[in-house]
C-alpha positions as CSV (number, residue, x, y, z in Angstrom):
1,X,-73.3,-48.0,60.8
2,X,-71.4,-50.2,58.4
3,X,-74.8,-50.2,55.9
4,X,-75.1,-46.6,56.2
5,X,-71.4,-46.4,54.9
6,X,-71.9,-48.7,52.2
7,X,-75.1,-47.1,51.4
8,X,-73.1,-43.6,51.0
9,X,-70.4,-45.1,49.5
10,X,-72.2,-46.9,46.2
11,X,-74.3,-43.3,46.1
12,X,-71.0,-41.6,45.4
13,X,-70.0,-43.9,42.7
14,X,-73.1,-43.6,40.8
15,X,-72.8,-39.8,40.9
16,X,-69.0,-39.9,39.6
17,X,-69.9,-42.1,36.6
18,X,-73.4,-39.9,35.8
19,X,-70.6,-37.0,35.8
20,X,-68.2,-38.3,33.5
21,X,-71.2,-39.7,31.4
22,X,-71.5,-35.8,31.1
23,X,-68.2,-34.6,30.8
24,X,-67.3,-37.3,27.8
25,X,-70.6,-35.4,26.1
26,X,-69.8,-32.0,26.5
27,X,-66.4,-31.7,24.1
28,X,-68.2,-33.4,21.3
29,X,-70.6,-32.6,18.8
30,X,-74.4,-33.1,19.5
31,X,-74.3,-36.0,16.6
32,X,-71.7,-38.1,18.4
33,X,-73.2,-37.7,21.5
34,X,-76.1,-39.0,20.3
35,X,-74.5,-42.0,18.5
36,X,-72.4,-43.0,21.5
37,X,-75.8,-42.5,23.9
38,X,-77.5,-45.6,21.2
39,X,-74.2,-47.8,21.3
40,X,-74.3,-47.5,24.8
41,X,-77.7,-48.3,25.3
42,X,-78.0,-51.2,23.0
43,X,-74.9,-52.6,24.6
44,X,-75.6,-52.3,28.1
45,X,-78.9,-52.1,29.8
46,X,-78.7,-49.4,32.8
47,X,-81.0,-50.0,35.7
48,X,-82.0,-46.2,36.4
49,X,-85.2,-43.5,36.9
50,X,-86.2,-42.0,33.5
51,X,-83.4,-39.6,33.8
52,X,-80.6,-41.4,34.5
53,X,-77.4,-39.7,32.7
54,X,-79.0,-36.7,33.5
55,X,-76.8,-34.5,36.2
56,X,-78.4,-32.7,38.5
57,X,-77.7,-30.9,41.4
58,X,-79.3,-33.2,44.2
59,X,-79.2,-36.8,42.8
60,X,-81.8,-39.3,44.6
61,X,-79.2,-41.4,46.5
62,X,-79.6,-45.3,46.0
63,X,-81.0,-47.9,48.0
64,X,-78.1,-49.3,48.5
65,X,-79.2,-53.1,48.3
66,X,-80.0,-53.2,44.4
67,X,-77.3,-53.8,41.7
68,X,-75.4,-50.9,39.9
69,X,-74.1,-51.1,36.5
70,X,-71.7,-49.0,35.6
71,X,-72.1,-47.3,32.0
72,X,-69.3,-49.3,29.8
73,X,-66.5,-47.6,28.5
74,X,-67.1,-46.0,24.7
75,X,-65.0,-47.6,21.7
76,X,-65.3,-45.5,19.0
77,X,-65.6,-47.2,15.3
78,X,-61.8,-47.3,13.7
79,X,-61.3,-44.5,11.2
80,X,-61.4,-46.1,7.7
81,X,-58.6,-47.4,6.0
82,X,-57.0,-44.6,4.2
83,X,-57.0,-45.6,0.0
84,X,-53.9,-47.3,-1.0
85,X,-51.5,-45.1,-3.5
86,X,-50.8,-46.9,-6.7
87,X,-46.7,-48.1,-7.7
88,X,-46.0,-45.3,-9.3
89,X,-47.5,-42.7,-6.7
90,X,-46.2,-44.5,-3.4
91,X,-42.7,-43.8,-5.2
92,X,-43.5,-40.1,-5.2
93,X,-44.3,-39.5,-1.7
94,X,-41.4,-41.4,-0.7
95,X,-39.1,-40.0,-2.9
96,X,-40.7,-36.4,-2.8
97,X,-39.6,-36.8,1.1
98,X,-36.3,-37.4,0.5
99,X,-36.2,-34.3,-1.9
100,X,-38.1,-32.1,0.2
101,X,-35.1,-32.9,2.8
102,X,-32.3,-32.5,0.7
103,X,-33.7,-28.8,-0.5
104,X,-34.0,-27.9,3.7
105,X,-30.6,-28.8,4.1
106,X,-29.4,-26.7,1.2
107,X,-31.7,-23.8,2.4
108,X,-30.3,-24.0,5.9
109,X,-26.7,-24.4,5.3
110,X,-26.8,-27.5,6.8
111,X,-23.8,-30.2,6.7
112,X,-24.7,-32.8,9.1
113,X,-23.5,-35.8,7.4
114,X,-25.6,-39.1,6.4
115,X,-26.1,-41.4,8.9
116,X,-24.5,-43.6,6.4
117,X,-22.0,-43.3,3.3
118,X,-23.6,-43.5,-0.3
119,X,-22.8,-46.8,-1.6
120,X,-20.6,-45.8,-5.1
121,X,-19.9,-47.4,-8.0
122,X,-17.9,-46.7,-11.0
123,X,-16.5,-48.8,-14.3
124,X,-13.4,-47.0,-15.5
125,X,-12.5,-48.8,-18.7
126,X,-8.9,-48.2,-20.1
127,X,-9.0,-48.0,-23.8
128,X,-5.4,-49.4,-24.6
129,X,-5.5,-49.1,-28.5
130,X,-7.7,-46.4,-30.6
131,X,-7.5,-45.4,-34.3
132,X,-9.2,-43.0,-36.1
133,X,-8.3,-43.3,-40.0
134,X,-5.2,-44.0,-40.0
135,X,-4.3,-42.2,-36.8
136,X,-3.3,-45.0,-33.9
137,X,-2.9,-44.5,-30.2
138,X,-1.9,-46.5,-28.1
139,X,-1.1,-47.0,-24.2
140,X,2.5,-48.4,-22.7
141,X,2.8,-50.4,-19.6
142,X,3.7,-47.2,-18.0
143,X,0.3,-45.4,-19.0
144,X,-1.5,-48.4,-17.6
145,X,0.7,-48.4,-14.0
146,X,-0.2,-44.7,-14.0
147,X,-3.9,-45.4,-14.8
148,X,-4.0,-47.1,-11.7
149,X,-2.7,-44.3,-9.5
150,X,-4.8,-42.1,-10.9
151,X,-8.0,-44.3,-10.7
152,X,-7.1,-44.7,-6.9
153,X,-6.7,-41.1,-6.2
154,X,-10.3,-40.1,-7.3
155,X,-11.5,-42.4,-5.7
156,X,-9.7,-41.9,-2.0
157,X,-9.6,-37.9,-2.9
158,X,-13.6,-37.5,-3.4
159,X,-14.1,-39.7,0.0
160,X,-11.9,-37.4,1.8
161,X,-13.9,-34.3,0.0
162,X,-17.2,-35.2,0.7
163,X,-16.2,-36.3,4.3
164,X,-17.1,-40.1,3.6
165,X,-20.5,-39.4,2.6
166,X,-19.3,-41.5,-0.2
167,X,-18.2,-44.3,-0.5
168,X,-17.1,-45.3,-3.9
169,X,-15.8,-48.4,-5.8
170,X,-13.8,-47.8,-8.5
171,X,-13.7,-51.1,-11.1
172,X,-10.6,-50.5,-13.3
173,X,-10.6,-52.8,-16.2
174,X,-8.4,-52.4,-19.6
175,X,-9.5,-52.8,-22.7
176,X,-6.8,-54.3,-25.4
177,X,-9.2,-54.7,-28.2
178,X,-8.5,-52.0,-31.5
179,X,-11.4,-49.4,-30.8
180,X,-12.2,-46.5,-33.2
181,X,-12.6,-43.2,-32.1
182,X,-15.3,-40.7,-33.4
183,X,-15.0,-37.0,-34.8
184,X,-17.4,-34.4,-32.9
185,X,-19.7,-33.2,-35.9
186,X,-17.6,-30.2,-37.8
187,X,-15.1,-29.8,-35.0
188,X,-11.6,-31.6,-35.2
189,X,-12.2,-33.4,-32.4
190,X,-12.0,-37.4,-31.6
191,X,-13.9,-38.6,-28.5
192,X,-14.4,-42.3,-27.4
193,X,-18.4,-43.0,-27.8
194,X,-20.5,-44.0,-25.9
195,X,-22.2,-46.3,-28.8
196,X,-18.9,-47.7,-29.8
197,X,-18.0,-48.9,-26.4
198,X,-21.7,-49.9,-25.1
199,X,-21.1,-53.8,-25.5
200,X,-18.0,-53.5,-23.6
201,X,-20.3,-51.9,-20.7
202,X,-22.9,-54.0,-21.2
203,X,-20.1,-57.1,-20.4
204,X,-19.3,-55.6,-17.0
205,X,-23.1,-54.1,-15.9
206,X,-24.9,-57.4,-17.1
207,X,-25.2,-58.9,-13.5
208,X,-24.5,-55.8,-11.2
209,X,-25.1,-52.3,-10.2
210,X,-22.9,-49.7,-12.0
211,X,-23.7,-45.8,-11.3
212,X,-20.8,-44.5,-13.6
213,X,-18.8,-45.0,-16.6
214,X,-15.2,-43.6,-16.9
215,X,-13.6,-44.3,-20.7
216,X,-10.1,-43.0,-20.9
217,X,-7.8,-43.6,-23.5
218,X,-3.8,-42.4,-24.4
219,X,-3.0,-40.1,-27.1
220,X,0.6,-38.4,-25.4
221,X,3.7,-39.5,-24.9
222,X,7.1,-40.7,-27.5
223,X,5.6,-43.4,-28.7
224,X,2.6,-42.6,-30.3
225,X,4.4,-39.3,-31.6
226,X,6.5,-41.5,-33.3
227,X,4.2,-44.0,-34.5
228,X,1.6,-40.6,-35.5
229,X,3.9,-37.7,-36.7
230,X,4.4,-38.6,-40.3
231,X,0.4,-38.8,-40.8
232,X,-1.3,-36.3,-42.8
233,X,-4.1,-35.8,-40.0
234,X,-1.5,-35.6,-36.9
235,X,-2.0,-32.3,-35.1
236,X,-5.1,-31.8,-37.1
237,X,-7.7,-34.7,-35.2
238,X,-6.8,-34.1,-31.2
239,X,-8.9,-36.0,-28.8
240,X,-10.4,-34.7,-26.2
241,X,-9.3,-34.1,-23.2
242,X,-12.7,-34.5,-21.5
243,X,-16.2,-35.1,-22.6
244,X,-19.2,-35.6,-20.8
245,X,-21.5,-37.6,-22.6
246,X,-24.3,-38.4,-20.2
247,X,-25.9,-36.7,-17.4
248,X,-28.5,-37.4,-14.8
249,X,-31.3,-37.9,-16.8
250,X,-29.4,-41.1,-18.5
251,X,-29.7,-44.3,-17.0
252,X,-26.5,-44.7,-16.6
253,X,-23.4,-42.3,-16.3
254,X,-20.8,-41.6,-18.7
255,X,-17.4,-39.4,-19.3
256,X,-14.4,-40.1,-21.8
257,X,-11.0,-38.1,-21.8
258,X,-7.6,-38.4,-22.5
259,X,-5.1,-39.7,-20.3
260,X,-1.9,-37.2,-20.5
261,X,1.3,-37.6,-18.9
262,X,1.9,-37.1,-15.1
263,X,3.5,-33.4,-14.2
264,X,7.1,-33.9,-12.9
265,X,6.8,-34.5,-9.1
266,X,3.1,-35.7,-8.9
267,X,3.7,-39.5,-9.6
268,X,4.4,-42.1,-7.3
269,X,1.4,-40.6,-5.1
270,X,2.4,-39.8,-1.8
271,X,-1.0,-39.6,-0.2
272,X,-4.1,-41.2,-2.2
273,X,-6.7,-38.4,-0.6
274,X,-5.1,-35.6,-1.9
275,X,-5.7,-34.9,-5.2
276,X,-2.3,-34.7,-7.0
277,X,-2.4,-36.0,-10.8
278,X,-3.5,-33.9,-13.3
279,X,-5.8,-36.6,-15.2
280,X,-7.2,-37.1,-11.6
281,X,-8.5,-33.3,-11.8
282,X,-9.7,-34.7,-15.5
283,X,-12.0,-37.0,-14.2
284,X,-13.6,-35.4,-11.4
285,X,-13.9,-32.0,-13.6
286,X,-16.5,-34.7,-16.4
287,X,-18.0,-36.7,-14.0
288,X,-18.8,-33.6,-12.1
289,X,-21.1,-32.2,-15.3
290,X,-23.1,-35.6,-14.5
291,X,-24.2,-33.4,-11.2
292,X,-25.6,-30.7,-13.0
293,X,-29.0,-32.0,-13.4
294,X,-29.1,-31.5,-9.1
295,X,-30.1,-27.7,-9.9
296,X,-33.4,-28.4,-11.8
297,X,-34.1,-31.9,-9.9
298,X,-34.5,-29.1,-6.4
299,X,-35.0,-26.2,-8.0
300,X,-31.9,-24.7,-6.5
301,X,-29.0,-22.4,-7.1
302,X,-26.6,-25.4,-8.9
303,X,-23.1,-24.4,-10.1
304,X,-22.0,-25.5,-13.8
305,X,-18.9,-27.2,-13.7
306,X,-17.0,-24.1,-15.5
307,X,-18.4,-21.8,-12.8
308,X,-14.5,-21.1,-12.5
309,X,-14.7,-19.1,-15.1
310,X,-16.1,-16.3,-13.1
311,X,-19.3,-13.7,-13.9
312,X,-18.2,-12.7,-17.1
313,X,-20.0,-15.9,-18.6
314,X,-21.4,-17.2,-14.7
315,X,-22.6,-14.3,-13.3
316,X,-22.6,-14.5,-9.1
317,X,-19.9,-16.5,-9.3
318,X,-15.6,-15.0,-8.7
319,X,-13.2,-16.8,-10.8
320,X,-11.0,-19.1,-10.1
321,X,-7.3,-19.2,-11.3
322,X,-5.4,-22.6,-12.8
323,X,-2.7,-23.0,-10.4
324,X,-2.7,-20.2,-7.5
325,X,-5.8,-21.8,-5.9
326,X,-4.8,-25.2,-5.4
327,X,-4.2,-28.2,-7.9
328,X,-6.0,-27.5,-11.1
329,X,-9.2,-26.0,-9.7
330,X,-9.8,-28.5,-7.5
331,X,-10.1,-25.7,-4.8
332,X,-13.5,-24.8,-6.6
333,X,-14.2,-28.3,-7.2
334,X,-14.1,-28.9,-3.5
335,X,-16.1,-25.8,-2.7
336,X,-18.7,-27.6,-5.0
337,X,-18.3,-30.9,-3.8
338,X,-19.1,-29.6,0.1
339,X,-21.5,-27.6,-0.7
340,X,-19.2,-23.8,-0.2
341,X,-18.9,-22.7,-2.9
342,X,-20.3,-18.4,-2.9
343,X,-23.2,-17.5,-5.0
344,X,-24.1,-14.0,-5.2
345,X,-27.6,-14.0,-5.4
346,X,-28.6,-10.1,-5.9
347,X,-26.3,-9.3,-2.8
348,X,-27.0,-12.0,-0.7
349,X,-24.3,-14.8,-0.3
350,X,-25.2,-18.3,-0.6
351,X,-23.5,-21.2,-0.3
352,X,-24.1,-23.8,-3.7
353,X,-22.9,-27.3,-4.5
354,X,-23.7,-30.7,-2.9
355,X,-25.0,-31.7,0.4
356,X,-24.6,-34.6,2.2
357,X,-28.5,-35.3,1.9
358,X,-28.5,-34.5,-2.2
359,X,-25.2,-37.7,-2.3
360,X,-28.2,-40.6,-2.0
361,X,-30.1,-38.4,-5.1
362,X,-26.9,-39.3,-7.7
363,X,-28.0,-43.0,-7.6
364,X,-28.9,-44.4,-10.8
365,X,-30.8,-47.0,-9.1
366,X,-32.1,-43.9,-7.1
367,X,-34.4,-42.9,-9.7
368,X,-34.9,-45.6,-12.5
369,X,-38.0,-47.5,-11.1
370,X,-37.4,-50.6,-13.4
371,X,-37.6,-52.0,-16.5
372,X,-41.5,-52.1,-17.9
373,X,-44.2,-52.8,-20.8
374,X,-46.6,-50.7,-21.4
375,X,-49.7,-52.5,-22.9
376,X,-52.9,-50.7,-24.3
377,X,-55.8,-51.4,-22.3
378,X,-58.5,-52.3,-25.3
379,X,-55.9,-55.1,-25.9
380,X,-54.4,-53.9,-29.0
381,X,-51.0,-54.2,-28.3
382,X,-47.7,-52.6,-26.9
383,X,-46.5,-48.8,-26.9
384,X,-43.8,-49.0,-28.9
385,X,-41.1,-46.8,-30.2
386,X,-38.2,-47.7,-33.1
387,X,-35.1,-46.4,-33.9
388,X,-36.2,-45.6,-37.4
389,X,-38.7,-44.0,-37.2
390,X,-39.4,-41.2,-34.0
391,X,-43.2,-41.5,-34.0
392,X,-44.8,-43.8,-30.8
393,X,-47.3,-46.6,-32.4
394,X,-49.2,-49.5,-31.1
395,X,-47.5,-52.5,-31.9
396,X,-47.9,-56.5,-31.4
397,X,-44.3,-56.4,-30.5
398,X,-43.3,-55.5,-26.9
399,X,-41.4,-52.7,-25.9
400,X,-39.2,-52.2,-22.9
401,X,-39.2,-49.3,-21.1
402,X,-37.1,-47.8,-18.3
403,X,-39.0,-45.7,-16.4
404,X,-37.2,-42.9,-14.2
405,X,-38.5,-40.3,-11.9
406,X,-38.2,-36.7,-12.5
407,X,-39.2,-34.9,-9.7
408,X,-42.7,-33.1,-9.2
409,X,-44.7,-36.3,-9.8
410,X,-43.4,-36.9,-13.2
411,X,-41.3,-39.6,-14.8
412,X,-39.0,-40.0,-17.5
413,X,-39.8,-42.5,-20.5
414,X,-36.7,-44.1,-22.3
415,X,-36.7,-47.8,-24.4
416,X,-34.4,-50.0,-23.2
417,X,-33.1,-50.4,-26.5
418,X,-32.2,-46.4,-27.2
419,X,-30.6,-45.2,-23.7
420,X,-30.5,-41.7,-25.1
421,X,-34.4,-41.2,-26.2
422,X,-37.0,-40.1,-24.3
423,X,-40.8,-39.7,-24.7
424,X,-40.9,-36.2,-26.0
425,X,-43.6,-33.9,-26.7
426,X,-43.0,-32.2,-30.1
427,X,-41.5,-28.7,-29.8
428,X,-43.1,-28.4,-26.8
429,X,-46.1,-26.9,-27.5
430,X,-48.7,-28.1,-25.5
431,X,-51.7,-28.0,-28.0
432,X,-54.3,-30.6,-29.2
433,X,-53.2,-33.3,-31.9
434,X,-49.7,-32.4,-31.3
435,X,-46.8,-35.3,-32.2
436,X,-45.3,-37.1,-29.2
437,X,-42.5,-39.4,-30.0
438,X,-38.7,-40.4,-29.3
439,X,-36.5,-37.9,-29.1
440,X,-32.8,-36.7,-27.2
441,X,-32.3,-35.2,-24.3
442,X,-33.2,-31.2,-24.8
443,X,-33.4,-30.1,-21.1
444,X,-37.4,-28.9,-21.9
445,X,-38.4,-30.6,-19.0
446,X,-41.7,-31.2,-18.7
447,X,-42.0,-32.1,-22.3
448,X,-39.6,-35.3,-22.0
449,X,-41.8,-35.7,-18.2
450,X,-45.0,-37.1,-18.1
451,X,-47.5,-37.8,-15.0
452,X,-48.7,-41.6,-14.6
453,X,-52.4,-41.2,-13.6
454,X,-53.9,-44.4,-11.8
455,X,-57.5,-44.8,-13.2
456,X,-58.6,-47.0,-10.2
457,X,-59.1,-50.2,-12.9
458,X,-55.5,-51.0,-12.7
459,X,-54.9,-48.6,-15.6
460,X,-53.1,-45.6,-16.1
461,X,-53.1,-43.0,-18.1
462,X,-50.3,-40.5,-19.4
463,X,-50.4,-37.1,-19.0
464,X,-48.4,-33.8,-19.6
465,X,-47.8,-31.9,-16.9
466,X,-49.0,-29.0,-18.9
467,X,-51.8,-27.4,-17.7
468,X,-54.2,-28.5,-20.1
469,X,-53.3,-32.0,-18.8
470,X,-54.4,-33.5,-22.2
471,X,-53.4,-37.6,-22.6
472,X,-50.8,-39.3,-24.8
473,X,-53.2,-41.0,-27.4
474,X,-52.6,-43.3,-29.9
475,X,-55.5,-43.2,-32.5
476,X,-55.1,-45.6,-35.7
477,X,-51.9,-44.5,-38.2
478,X,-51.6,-41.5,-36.9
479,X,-49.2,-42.6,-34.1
480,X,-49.1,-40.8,-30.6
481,X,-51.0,-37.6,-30.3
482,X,-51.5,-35.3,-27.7
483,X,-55.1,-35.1,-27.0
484,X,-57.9,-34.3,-24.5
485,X,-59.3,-36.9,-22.3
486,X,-62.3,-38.6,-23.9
487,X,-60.8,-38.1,-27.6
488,X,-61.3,-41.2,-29.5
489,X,-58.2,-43.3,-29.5
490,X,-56.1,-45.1,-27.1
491,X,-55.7,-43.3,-23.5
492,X,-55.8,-46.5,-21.2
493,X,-52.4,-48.5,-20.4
494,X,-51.4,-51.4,-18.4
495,X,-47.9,-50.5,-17.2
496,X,-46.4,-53.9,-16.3
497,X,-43.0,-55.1,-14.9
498,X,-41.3,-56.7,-17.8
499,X,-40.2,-60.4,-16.7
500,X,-37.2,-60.6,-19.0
């Protein structure tokens, strides 16, 4: 009895493992069954008539006294390792993700806040003595006391705004040294530049991460009227009230504007996150132009900053009036800064501004890869650009560039040693032998944008993102040229972190 039970009972586990022999065949192609049948046999040898693995209906039963081997279970061979992206195209995917979920949110109305606030950081540097000719302004101990407040105030009023998505330091530092102004082109206006103060920046960025620069300087009150009225160029020359110098496709951020005196009834500030002081409005109003570039970075609906103006001159947007909204606009600049402010778009209302997923995209660090060299490959030398002449040449002498990502696979190329150049394709035209060389900021995008292509020999090249993708070339005197790949010259680069 008891060998008749085991006999039926190893007959019934031969049968289950010839049927899921089977089964594991049946959901996969021919070839693999195939494959895994020779693994299997040259792994394991199976003691079994000529058709064992074969299921029929009546299988003979087993002895019962010999040994069964069951048939091993099948590892398949691991998928191959999938080809590792170059630098500059593992930066894409990862910040292309981070886009691609900024532009949902925006598209879906979407305010969740970030899981954490956007690390902030701003230089505000008090001019407290400018000249132009013979014009001279200067701050009193009052203006810098009310400096203060008002350097507080944007900073607590824009965390309350954006609901603490940022977080932002606010590095006040005065500058006593005599500092000239400069006159905007024909106009009559005197602006703080950013050339003339640059080594002042430089002293405070040198060893740490800045993502703003705030210049203001004083031109109001007794004392300069005083010291100013008797000049021949007094109430001629005015300085600005605000200029924005430097958007998001600078390395850095920039604004300058005028102090003015405190409305009666504003100063001392009775709450730091409300937004009460007029030069407060000032400086949220010019750093605000620095978020422009949001709208072509996604592709979206982006508001200008004098969207307040209404749709005689911003068509789909109402205006805004100075004064019955709420403290000098800053009702539409919080619509902005929350992302509710109304679009008409044909009929269809959408809400436009900033997102909490589009704060981590305002990061300078955000987008500036690094600091590079860019070497030809045939060993030549350096790409190179000067400030005297605009052309791109080889040269022996290095050249550091600060690369910065543009969206859509492309990246910004600026030297170091011009902050407000960029690689530029000559009028835009994308045609064979055309110039590339250093040029400013025009907002033709892909011209100024240019797609890093990893050859696979640790070189890359450089290439519009035109559709004829033709290569930046340097052949002999001629300097950089637009040309097909294959055309003689240089079209092979080693783009290297610079050490210093």
């Amino acid at each position: 009895m008891k060998k008749r039970l085991l006999t039926r009972l190893l007959c019934m586990l031969l049968i289950s493992a010839m049927f899921i022999t089977a089964c594991g065949s049946k959901d996969e192609p021919e070839e693999n069954t195939d494959r895994r049948r020779s693994e299997q046999n040259s792994e394991t040898e199976v003691t079994s008539t000529p058709d064992a693995g074969k299921v029929t209906d009546t299988p003979e039963p087993a002895t019962g006294t010999e040994d069964i081997t069951l048939i091993p279970e099948v590892t398949l061979e691991p998928s191959p390792e999938p080809q590792k992206l170059s630098y500059f195209d593992a930066y894409v995917e990862s910040t292309d993700r981070m886009l691609k979920e900024a532009i949902e949110q925006y598209n879906a109305h979407d305010y969740t806040n970030l899981d954490e606030p956007v690390k902030y950081y701003v230089l505000w540097l008090g001019f407290t003595h400018v000249t132009y000719g013979d014009l001279d302004f200067q701050m009193t101990d009052f203006d810098r006391e009310y400096l203060q407040a008002v350097a507080l105030n944007y900073e607590k009023c824009l965390e309350s705004i954006t609901s603490h998505n940022l977080d932002i330091t606010v590095d006040l530092q005065f500058v006593d040294d005599v500092t000239p102004l400069t006159k905007w082109y024909d106009d009559d206006w005197l602006y703080l530049s950013q050339d003339t103060v640059q080594p002042v920046i430089d002293k405070y960025t040198s060893d740490r991460e800045i993502d703003t620069v705030l210049t203001t300087v004083q031109t109001a009150g007794d004392e300069n009227y005083l010291r100013n009225a008797d000049k021949e160029n007094y109430g001629v020359n005015y300085v600005m009230l605000g200029l924005m110098t430097a958007g998001m496709n600078s390395p850095m951020g920039y604004s300058t504007f005028d102090l003015q005196k405190p409305a009666e009834g504003t100063y001392p500030l009775a709450d730091p996150e409300i937004p009460s002081l007029y030069a407060t409005s000032v400086a949220v109003h010019e750093w605000m132009h620095q978020l422009e570039y949001m709208g072509t970075l996604l592709g979206i609906e982006y508001p200008n900053t004098h969207a307040y103006m209404g749709p005689e001159q911003f068509p789909g947007y109402k205006q805004y009036i100075n004064g019955e909204n709420d403290y000098d606009f800053f009702e539409f600049y919080k619509l902005v800064l929350t992302g509710k402010l109304p679009f008409d778009d044909n009929g269809t209302t959408k809400l436009v501004g900033m997102y909490p997923k589009m704060w981590p995209l305002i990061k300078r660090s955000g987008f500036v890869l690094g600091r590079f060299i860019i070497k030809d490959a045939e060993g030549q030398g350096y790409l190179y650009g000067r400030e005297e002449e605009p052309r791109l040449i080889v040269s022996e002498e290095p050249c550091v560039w600060l690369i910065k990502y543009s969206g859509d696979g492309q990246f910004i190329l600026t030297p170091e040693a011009m902050p407000d150049k960029l690689v530029d394709l000559g009028n835009a035209w994308d045609t064979e032998d055309n110039t590339i060389s250093l040029w400013v900021y025009t907002g033709y995008v892909d011209a100024q944008s240019w797609k890093l292509i990893d050859n696979a020999d640790g070189t890359y090249s450089i290439q519009t993102p035109y559709e004829s993708g033709r290569l930046l070339t340097v052949r002999g005197n001629s300097g950089a040229l637009l040309c097909s790949p294959g055309t003689e010259g240089i079209q092979k680069w080693y783009i290297e972190l610079a050490k210093h």
